[in-house]
C-alpha positions in Angstrom: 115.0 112.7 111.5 111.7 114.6 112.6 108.5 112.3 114.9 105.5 113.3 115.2 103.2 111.9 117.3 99.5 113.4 115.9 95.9 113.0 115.1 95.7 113.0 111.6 94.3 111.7 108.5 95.9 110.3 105.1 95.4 110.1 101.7 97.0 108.9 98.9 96.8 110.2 95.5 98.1 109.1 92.5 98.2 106.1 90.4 95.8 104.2 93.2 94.0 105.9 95.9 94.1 105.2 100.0 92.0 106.8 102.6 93.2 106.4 106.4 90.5 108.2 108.8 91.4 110.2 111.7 93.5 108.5 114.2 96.8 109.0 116.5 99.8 108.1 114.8 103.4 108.4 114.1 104.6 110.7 111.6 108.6 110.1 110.4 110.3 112.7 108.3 113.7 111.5 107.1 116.3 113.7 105.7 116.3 111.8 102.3 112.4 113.4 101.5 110.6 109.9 102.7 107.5 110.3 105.1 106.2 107.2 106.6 103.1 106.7 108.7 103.0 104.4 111.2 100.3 103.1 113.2 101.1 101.3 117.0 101.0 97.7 115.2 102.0 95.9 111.8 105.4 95.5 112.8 107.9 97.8 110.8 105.8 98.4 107.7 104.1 101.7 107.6 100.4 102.3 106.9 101.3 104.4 103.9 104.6 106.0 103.0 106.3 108.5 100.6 109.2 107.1 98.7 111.8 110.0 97.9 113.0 112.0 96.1 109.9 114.0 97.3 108.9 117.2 99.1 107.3 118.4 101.8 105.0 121.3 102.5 102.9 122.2 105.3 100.7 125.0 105.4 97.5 126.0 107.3 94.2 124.4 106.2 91.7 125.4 103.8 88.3 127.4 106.0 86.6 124.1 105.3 89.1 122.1 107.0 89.8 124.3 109.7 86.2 124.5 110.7 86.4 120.4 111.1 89.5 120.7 113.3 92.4 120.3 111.2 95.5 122.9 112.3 98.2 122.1 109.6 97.8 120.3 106.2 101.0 118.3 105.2 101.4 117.7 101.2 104.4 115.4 100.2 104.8 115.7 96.5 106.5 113.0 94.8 109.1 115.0 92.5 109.0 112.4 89.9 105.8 111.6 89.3 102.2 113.0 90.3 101.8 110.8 93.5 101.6 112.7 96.5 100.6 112.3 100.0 98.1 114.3 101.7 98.6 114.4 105.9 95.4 116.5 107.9 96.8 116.9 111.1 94.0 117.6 113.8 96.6 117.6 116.9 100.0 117.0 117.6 101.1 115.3 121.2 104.9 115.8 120.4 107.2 116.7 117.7 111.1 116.2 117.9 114.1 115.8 115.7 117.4 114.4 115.7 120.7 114.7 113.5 121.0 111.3 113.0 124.3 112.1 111.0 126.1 109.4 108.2 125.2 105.8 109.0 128.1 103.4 108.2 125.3 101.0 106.9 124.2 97.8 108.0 127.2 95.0 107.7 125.6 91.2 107.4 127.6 87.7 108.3 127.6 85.8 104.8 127.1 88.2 102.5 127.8 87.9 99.0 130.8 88.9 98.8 132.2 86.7 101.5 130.5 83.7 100.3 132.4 84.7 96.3 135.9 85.5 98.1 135.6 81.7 100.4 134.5 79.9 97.1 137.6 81.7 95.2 139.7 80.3 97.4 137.8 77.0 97.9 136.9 76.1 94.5 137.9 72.0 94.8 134.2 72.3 96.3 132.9 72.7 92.4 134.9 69.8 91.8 138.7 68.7 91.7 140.8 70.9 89.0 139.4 73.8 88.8 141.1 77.1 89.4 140.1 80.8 89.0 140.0 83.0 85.8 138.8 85.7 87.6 136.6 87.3 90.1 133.5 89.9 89.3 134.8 89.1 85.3 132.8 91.9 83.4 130.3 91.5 80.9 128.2 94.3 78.8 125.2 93.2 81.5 127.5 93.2 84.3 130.1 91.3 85.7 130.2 87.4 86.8 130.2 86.7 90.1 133.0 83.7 89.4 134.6 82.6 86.2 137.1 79.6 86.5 138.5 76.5 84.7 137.2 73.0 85.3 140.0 70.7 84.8 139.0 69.7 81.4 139.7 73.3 80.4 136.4 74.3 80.2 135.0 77.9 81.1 132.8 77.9 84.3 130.7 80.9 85.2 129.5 81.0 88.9 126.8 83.0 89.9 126.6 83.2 93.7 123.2 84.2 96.2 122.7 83.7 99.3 119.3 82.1 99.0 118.9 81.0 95.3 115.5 81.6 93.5 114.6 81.5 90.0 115.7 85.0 89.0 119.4 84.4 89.8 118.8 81.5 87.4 117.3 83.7 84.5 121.0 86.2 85.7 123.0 83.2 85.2 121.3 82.3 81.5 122.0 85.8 80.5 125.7 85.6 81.5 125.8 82.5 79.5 124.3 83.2 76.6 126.7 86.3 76.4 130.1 84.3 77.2 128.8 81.6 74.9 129.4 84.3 72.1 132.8 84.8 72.8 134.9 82.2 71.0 138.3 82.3 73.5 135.7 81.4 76.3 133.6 78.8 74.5 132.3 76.6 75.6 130.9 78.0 79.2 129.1 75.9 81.8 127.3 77.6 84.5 127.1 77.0 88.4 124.6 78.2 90.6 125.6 78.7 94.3 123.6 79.4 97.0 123.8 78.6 100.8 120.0 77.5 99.9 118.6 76.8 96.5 114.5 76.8 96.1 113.4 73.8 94.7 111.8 75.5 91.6 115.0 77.6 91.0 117.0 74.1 91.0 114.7 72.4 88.6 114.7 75.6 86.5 118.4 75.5 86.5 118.8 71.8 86.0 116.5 71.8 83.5 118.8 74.3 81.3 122.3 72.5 82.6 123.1 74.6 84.9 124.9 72.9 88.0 123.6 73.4 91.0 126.1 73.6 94.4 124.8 74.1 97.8 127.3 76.0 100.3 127.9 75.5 103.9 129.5 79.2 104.8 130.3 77.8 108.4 132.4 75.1 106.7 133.7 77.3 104.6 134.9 79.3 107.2 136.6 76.7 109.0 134.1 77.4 112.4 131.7 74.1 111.8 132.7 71.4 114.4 132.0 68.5 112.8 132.7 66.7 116.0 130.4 68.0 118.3 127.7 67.1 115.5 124.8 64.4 116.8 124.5 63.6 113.2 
């Protein structure tokens, strides 16, 4: 990863257009073609940004440009498209890079995968009887989060999020109207799981009897002390 502290300028060209005047900012290079432009404010998100794959390419300034100040002109060319980024450096207060090397990736509490494996092994919290098909059951459009038995020997499909909005209803819909088709599984009921469910996802859902279960992970887990509970 290369930063660059400079006084530069920025423009975007493509399918919109953005103009940032001269100003000292942070320039970040990353090994994976993205440049990102960062101003001392805003929080993480850059001013402007190059998504990759892209390329970069400095070389001295057009006479013009030179004669205003500018030492280096940076061009990151999108390599899939004609968007491109255009970086007029007038100074630079410091440059340095670092070999970052392979990052393992970032590893989140409650995922969903942790949330599917608890409910596989938990699944009297959909209701008393039902037991487990299979987990990640593939489809042509992917695979099922969940797909179990209730105890009336009906098929359930189980999508699971961690937050619950609409479009993991309009997932679930699609799994069901696929499964629907398939006459061994027939007739499938669909359960939407979510540590939290948006109100508009659960009327959504409800509205095309879908099931709706809210999960307590910590429960789950066996770490919520239900004694030491005000309420």
């Amino acid at each position: 990863m290369r930063l660059v502290i400079a006084d530069c300028s920025v423009d975007y060209e493509g399918r919109l257009r953005a103009h940032l005047p001269a100003a000292r900012r942070l320039l970040v290079v990353k090994a994976d073609g993205s440049v990102l432009v960062h101003s001392d404010g805003g929080s993480y998100k850059p001013l402007n940004w190059m998504s990759p794959p892209a390329r970069l390419h400095v070389a001295p300034p057009a006479p013009e440009l030179a004669a205003e100040g500018v030492v280096e002109t940076w061009t990151v060319q999108a390599t899939k498209s004609d968007d491109r980024l255009v970086i007029q450096v007038f100074a630079v207060h410091e440059d340095v890079s670092h070999e970052l090397g392979a990052d393992p990736g970032l590893v989140k509490d409650g995922v969903e995968a942790d949330l599917q494996r608890l409910l596989a092994e938990q699944l009297e919290l959909l209701g008393p009887g039902h037991t487990l098909v299979r987990r990640e059951y593939p489809t042509a459009i992917g695979p099922v989060d969940i797909l179990a038995r209730a105890a009336d020997g009906a098929t359930v499909a189980v999508e699971l999020k961690r937050r619950g909005d609409i479009d993991g209803v309009e997932q679930l819909t699609r799994y069901l109207e696929l499964l629907n088709r398939d006459p061994l599984l027939a007739p499938v009921r669909g359960v939407y799981a979510a540590q939290l469910i948006r109100p508009q996802a659960r009327v959504l859902a409800e509205d095309r009897g879908i099931t709706c279960v809210t999960l307590d992970y910590d429960a789950m887990r066996g770490v919520d002390d239900s004694a030491s509970r005000l309420f």
